[in-house]
SESE-49450 format. One record per residue (C-alpha): x, y, z; residue in three letters; chain; residue number from 0. Coordinates in Angstrom, 1 decimal. Each point is the difference from the previous one (the first is absolute). Layout:
BEGIN
<pt c1="X" c2="Y" c3="Z" resn="ALA" chain="A" resi="NUM"/>
...
REM end
This chain:
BEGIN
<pt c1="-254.9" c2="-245.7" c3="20.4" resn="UNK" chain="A" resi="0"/>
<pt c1="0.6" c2="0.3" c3="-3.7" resn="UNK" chain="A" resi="1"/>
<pt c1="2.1" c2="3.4" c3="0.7" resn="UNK" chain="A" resi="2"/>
<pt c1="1.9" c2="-1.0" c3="2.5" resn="UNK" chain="A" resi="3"/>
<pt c1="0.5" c2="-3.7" c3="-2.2" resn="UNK" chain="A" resi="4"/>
<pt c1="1.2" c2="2.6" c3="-2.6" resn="UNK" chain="A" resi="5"/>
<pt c1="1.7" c2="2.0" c3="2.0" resn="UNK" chain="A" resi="6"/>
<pt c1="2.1" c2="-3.2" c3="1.1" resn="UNK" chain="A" resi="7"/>
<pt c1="0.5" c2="-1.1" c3="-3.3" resn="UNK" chain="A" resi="8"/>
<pt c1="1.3" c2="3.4" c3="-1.5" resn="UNK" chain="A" resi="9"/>
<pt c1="2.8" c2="0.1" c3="3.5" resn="UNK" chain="A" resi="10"/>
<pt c1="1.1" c2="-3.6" c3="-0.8" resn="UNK" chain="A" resi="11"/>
<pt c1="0.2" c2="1.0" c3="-4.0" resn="UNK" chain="A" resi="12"/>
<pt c1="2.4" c2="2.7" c3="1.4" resn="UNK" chain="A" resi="13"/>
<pt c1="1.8" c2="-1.9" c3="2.3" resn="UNK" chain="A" resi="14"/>
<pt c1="0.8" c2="-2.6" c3="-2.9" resn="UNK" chain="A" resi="15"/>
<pt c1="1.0" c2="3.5" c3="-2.3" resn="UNK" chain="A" resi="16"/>
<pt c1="2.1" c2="1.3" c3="2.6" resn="UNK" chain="A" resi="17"/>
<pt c1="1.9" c2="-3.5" c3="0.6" resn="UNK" chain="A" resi="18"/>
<pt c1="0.2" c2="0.1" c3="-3.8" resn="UNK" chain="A" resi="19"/>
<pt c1="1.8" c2="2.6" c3="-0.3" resn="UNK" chain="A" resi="20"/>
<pt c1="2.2" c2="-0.3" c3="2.4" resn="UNK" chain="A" resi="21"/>
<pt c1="1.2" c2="-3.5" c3="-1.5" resn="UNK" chain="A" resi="22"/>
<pt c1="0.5" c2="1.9" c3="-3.2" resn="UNK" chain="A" resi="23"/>
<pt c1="2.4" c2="2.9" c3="2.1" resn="UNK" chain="A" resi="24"/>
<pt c1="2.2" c2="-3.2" c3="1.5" resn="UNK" chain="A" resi="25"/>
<pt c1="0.1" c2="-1.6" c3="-3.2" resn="UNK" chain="A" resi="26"/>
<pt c1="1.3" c2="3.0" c3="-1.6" resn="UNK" chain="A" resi="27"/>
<pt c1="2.2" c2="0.8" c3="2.9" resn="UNK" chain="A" resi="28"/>
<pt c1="1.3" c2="-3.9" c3="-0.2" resn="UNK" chain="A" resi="29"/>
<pt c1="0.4" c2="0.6" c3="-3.8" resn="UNK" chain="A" resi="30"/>
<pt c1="1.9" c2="3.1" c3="0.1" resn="UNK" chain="A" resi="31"/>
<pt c1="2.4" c2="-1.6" c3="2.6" resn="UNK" chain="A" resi="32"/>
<pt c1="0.6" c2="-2.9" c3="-2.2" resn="UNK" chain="A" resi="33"/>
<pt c1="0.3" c2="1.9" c3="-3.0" resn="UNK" chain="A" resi="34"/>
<pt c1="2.7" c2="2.2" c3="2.1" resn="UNK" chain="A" resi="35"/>
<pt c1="1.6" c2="-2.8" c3="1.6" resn="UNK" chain="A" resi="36"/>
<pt c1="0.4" c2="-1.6" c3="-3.6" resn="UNK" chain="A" resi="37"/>
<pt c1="1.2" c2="3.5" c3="-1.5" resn="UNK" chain="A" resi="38"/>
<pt c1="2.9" c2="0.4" c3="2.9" resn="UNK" chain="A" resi="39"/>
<pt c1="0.9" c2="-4.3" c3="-0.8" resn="UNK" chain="A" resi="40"/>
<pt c1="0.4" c2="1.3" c3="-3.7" resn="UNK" chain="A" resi="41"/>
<pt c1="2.1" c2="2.9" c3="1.0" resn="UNK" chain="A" resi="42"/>
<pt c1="2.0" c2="-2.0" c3="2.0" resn="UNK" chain="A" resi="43"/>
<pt c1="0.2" c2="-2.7" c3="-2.2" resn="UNK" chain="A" resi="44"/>
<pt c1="1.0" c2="2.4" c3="-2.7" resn="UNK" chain="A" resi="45"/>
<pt c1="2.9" c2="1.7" c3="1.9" resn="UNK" chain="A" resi="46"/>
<pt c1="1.2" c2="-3.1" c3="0.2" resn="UNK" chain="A" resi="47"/>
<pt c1="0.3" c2="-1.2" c3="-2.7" resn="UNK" chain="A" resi="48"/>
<pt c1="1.9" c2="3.2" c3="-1.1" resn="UNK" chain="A" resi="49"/>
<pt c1="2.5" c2="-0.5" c3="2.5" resn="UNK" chain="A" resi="50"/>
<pt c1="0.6" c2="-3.7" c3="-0.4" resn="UNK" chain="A" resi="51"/>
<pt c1="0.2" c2="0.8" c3="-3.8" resn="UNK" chain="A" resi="52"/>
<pt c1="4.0" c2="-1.3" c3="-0.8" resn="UNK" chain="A" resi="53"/>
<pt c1="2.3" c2="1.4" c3="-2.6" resn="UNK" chain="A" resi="54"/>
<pt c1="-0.7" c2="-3.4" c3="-2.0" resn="UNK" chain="A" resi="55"/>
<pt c1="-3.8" c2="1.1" c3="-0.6" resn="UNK" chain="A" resi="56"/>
<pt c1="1.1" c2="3.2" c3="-0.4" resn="UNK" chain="A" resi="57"/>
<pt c1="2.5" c2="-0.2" c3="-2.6" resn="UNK" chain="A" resi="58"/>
<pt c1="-2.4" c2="-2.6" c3="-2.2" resn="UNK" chain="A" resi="59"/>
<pt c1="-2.2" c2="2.5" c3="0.7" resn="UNK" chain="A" resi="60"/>
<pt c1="2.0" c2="3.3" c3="-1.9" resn="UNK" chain="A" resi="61"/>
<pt c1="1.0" c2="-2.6" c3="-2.2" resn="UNK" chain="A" resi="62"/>
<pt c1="-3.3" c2="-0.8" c3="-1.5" resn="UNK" chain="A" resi="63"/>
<pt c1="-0.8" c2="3.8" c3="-0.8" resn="UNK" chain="A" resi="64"/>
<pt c1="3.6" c2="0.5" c3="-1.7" resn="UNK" chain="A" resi="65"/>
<pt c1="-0.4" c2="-3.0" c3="-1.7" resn="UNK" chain="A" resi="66"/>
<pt c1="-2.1" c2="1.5" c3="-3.2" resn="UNK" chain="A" resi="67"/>
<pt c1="2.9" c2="2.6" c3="0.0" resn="UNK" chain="A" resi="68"/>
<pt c1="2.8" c2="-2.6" c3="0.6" resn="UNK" chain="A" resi="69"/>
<pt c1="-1.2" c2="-1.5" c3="-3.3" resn="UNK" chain="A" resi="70"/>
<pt c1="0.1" c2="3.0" c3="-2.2" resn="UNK" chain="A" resi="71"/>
<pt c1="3.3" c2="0.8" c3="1.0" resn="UNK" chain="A" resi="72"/>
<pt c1="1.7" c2="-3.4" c3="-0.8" resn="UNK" chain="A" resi="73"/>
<pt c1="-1.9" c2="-0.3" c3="-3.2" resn="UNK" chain="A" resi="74"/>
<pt c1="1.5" c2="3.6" c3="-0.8" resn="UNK" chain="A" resi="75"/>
<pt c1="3.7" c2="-0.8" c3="1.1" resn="UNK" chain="A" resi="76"/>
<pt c1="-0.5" c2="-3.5" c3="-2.0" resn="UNK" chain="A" resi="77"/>
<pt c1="-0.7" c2="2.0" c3="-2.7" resn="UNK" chain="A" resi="78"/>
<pt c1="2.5" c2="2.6" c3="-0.1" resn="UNK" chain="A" resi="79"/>
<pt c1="2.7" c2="-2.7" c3="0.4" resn="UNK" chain="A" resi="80"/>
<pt c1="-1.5" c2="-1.5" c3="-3.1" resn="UNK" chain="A" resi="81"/>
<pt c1="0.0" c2="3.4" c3="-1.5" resn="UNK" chain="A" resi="82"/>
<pt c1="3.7" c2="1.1" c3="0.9" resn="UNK" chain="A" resi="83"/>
<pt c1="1.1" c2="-4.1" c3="-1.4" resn="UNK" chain="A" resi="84"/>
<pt c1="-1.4" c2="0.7" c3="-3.1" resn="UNK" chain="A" resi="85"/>
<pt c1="1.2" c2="3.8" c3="-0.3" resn="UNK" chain="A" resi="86"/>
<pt c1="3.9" c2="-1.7" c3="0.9" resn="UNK" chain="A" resi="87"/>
<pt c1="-0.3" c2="-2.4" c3="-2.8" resn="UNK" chain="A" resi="88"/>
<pt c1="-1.2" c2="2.6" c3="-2.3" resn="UNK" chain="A" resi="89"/>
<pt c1="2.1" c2="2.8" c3="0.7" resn="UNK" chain="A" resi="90"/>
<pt c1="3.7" c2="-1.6" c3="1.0" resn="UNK" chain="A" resi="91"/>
<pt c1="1.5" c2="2.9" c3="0.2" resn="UNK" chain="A" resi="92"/>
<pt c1="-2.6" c2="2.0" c3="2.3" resn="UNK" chain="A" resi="93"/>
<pt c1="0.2" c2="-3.0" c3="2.2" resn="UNK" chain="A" resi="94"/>
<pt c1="4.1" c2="0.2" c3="-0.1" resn="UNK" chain="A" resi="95"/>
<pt c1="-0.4" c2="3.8" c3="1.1" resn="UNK" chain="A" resi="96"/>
<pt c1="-2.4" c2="-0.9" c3="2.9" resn="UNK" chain="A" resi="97"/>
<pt c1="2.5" c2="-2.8" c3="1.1" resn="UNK" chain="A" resi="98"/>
<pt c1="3.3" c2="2.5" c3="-0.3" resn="UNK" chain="A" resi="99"/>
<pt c1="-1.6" c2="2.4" c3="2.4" resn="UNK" chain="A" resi="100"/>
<pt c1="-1.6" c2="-2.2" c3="2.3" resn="UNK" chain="A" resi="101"/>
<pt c1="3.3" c2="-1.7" c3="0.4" resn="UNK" chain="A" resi="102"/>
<pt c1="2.0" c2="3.6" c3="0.3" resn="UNK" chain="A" resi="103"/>
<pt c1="-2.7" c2="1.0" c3="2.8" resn="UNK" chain="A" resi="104"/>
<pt c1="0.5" c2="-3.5" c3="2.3" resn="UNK" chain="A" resi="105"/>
<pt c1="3.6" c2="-0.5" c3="-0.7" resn="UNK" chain="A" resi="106"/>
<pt c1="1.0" c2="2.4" c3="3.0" resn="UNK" chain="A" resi="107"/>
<pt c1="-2.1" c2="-2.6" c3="2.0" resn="UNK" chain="A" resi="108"/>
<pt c1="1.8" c2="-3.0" c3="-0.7" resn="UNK" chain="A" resi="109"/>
<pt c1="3.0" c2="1.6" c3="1.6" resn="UNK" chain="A" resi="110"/>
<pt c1="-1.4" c2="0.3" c3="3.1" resn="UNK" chain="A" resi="111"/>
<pt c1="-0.2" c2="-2.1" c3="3.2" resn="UNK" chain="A" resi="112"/>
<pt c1="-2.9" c2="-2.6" c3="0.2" resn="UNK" chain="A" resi="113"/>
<pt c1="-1.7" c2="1.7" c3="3.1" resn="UNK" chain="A" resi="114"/>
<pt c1="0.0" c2="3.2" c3="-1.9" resn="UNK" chain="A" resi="115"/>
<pt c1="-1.3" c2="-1.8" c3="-3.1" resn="UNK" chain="A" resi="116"/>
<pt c1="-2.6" c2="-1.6" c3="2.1" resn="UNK" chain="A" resi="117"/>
<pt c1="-1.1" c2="3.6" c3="1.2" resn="UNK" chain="A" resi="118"/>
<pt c1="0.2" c2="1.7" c3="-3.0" resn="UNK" chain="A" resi="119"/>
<pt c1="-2.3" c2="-2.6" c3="-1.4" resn="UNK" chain="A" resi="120"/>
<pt c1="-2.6" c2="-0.2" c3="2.7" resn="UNK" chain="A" resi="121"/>
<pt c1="-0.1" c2="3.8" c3="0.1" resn="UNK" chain="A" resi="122"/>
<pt c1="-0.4" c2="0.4" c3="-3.4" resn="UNK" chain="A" resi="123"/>
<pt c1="-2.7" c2="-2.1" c3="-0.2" resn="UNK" chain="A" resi="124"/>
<pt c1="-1.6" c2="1.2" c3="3.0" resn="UNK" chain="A" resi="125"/>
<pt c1="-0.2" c2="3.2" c3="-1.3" resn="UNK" chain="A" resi="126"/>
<pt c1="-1.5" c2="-0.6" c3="-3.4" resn="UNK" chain="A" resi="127"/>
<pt c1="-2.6" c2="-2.4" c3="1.1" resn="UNK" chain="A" resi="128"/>
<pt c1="-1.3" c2="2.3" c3="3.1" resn="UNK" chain="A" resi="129"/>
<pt c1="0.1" c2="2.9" c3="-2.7" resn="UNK" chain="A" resi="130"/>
<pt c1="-2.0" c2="-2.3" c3="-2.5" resn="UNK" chain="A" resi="131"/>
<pt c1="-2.6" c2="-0.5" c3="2.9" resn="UNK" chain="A" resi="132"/>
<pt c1="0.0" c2="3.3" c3="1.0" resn="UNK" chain="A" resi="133"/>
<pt c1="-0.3" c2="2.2" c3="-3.4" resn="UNK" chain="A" resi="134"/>
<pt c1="-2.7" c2="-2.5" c3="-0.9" resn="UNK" chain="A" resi="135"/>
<pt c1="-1.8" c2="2.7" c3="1.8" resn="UNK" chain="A" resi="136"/>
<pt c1="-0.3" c2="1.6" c3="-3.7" resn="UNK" chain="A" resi="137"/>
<pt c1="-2.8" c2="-2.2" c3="-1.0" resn="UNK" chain="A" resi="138"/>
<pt c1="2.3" c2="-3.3" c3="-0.2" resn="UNK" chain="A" resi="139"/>
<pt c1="2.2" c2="1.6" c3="-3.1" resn="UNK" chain="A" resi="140"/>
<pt c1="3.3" c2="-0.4" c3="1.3" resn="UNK" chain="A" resi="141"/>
<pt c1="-0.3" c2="-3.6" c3="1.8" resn="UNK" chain="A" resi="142"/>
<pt c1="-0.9" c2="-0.9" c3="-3.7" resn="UNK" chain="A" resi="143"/>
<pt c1="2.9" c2="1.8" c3="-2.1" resn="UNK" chain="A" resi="144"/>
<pt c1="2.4" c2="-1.3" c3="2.6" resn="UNK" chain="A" resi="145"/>
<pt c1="-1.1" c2="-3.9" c3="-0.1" resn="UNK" chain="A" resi="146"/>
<pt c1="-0.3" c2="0.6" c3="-4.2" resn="UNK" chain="A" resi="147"/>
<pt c1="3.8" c2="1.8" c3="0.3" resn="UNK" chain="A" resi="148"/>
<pt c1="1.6" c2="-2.8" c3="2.2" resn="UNK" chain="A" resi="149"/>
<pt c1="-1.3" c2="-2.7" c3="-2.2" resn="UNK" chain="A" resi="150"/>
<pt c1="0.8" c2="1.3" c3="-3.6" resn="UNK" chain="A" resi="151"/>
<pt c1="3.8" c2="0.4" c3="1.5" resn="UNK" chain="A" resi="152"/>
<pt c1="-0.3" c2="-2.9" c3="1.3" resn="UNK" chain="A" resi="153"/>
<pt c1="-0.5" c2="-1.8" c3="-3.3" resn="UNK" chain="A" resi="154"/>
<pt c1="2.5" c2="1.8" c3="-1.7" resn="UNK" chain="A" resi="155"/>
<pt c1="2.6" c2="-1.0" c3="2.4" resn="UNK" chain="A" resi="156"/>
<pt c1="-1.0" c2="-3.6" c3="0.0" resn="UNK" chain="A" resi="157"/>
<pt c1="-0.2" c2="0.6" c3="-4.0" resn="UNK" chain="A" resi="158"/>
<pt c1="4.0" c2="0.9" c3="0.3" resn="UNK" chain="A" resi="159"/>
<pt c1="1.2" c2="-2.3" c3="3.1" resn="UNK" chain="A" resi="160"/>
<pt c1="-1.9" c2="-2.8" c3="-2.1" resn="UNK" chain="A" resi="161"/>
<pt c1="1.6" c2="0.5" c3="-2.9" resn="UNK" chain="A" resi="162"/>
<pt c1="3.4" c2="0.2" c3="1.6" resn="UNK" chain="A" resi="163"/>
<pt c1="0.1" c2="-2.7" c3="2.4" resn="UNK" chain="A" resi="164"/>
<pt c1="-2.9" c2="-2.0" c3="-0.8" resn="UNK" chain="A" resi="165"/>
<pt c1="-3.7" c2="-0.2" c3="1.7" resn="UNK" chain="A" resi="166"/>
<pt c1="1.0" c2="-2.0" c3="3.0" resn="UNK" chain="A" resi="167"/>
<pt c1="2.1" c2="2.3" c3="1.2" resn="UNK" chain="A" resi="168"/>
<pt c1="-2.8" c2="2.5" c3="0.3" resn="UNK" chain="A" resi="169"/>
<pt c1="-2.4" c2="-2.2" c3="1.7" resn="UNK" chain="A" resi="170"/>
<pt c1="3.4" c2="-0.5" c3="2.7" resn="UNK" chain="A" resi="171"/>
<pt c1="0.4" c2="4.1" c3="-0.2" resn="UNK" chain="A" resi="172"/>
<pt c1="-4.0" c2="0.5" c3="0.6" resn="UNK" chain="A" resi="173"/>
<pt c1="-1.4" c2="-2.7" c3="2.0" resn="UNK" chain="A" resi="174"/>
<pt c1="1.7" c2="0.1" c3="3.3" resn="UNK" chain="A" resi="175"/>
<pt c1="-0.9" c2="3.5" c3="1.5" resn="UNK" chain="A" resi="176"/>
<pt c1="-2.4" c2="0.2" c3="-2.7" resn="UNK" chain="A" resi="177"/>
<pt c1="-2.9" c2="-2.1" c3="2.1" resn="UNK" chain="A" resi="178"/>
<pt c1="0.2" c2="2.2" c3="2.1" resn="UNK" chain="A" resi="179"/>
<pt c1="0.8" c2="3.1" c3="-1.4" resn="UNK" chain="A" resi="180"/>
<pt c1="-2.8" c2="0.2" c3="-2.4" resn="UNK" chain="A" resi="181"/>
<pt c1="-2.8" c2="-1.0" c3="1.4" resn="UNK" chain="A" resi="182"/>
<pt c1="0.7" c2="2.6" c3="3.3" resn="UNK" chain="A" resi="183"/>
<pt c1="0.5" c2="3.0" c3="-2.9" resn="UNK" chain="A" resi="184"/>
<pt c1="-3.5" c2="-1.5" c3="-2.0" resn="UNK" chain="A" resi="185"/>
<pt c1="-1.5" c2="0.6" c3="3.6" resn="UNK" chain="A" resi="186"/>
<pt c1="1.3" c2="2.9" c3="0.5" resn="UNK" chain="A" resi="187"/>
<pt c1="-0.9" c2="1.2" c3="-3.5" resn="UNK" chain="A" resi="188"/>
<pt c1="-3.6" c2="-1.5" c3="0.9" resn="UNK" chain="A" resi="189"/>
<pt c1="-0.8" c2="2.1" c3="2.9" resn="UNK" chain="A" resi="190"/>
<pt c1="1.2" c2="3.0" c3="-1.8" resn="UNK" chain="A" resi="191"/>
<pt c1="-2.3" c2="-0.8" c3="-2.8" resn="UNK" chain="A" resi="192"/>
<pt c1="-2.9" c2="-0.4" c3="2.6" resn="UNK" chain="A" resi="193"/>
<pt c1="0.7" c2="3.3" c3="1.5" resn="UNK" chain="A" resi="194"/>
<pt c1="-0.7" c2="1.6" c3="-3.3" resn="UNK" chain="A" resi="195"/>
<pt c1="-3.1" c2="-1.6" c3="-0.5" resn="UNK" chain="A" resi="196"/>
<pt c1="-1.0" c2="1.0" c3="3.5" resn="UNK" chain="A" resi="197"/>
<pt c1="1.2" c2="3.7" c3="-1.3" resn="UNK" chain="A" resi="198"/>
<pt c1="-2.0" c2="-0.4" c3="-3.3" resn="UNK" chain="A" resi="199"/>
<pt c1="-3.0" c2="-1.1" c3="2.2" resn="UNK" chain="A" resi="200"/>
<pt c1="-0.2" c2="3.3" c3="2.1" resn="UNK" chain="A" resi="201"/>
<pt c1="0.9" c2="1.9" c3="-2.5" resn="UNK" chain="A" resi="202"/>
<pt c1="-3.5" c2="-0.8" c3="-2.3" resn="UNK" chain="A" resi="203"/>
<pt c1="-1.8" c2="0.1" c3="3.3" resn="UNK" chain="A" resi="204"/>
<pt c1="0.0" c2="-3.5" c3="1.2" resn="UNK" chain="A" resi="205"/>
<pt c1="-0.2" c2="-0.9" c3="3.7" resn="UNK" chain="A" resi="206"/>
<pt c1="3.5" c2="-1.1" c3="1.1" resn="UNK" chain="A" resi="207"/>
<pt c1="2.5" c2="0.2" c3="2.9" resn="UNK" chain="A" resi="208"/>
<pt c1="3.6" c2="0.9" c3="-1.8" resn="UNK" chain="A" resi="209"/>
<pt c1="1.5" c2="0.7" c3="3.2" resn="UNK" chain="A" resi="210"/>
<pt c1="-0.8" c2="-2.8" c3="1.7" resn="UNK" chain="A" resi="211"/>
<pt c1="1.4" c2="-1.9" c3="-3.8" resn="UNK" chain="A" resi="212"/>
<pt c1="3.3" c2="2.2" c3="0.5" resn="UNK" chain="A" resi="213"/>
<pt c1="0.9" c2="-1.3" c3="3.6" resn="UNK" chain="A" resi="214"/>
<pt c1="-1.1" c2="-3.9" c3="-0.7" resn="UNK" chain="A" resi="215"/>
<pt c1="2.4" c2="-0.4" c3="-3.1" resn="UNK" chain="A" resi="216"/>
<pt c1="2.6" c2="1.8" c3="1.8" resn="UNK" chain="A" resi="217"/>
<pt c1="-0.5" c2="-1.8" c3="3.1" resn="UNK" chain="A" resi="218"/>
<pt c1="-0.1" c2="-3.0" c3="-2.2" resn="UNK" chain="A" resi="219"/>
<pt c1="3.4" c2="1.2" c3="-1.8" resn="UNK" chain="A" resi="220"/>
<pt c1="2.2" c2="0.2" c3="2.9" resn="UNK" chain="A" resi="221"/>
<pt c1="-1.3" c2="-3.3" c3="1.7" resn="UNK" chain="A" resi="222"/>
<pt c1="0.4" c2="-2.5" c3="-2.8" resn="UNK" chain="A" resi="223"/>
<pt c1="1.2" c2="1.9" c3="-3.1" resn="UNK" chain="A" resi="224"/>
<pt c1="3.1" c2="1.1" c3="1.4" resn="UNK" chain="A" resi="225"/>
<pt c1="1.3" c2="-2.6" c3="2.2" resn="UNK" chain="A" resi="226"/>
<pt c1="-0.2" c2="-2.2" c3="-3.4" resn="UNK" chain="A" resi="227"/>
<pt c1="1.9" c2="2.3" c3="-2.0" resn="UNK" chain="A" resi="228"/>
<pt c1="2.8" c2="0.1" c3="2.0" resn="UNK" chain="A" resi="229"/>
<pt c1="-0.1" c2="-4.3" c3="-0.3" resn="UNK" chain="A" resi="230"/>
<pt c1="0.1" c2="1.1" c3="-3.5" resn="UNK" chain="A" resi="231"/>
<pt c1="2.9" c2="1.8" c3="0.4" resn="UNK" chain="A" resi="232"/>
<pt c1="2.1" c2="-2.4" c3="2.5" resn="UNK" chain="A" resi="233"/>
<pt c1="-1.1" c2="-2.7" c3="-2.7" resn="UNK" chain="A" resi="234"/>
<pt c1="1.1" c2="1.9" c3="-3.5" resn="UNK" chain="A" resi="235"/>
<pt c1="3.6" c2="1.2" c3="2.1" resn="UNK" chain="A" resi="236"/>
<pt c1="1.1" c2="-3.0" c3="1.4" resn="UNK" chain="A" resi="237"/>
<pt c1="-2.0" c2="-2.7" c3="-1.7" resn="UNK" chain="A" resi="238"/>
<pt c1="-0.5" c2="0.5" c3="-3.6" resn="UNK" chain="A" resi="239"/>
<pt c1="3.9" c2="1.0" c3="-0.3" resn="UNK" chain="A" resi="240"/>
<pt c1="0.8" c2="-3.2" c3="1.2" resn="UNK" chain="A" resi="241"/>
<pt c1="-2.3" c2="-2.2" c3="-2.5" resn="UNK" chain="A" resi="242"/>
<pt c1="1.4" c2="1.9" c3="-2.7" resn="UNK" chain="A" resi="243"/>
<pt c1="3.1" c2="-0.7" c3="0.6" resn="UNK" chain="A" resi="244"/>
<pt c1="0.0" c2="-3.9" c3="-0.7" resn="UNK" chain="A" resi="245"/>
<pt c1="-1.5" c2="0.6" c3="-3.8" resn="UNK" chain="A" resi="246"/>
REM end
């Protein structure tokens, strides 16, 4: 009796095991369903969210990583205007040389029809603002000499023009194509600056993706930088001739 009271004892201890661990395979099977249900929702969920993601999100997006080198390059134009001011109102007669041939080289312009001043102008600055963003390539050096270049000449010109025909004129001369103009060549400046850093990075052995930099500033060139230009242009050929013309 007390072996086979044993014996039933030890089948029913093996019975409970056996139903044991069983429960433990389903729950593991149930959890690794879940847990792949949940990673394909994620998946899912993640895709799309990429798709849905508009041009709005991604613009403040590119924005917010330009914007630390946005900042450096107004505060260096700013400061180069300042610079090329000061240098006028030192040296007159530099600033009367400077004036003499910038006036020589754009006269030919003037002569021209609007439509082709209106092309010569957004071309022009087409050109020198993708070549800004794209020789910032060598470690951000040229985005920075070009922004410092622009904005001493411009303060020597608005040294002379001041002097000549008074500060209000200048503001007329400047502002109109200039709220435009300016801020798409800072940007385009900006993204040249960020290329070089992205250069600089790889260069010391840093992990970065300077191809993937290359084709998102261009892309980002072409689909806002450019279209604003040429506003600039339409707005300093027919616009800012006009206001002029009533001082």
């Amino acid at each position: 009796m007390g072996r086979e009271e044993d014996y039933g004892m030890w089948s029913e201890r093996e019975v409970v095991q056996i139903e044991t661990l069983d429960e433990r395979m389903e729950n593991r099977r149930y959890v690794g369903e879940k847990k792949d249900s949940y990673t394909a929702k994620t998946e899912t969920n993640t895709f799309q969210v990429g798709r849905n993601s508009s041009k709005k999100d991604d613009f403040i997006g590119y924005m917010t990583m330009l914007w630390p080198y946005l900042v450096i390059i107004i505060v260096v134009f700013f400061g180069s205007l300042l610079m090329g001011y000061a240098s006028a109102a030192s040296f007159p007669h530099m600033a009367d040389n400077l004036m003499k041939e910038f006036s020589s080289r754009f006269a030919p312009l003037l002569t021209l029809s609007p439509i082709y001043i209106l092309i010569t102008i957004f071309l022009n600055n087409t050109f020198v603002s993708l070549v800004s963003l794209v020789l910032g390539i060598a470690v951000g050096i040229f985005p920075i000499l070009f922004i410092a270049s622009n904005g001493y000449f411009v303060g020597m010109i608005s040294y002379l023009v001041g002097q000549q025909k008074g500060f209000v004129f200048i503001l007329l001369a400047l502002l109109p194509h200039g709220v435009v103009e300016l801020p798409t060549v800072f940007l385009s400046a900006s993204i040249g600056l960020r290329l070089g850093h992205h250069v600089f990075l790889s260069l010391i052995g840093r992990p970065t993706e300077v191809r993937e930099e290359i084709k998102n500033g261009l892309k980002f060139y072409f689909s806002l930088i450019m279209p604003f230009l040429f506003i600039a242009a339409i707005i300093e050929t027919f616009i800012t001739p006009r206001i002029l013309s009533f001082i």
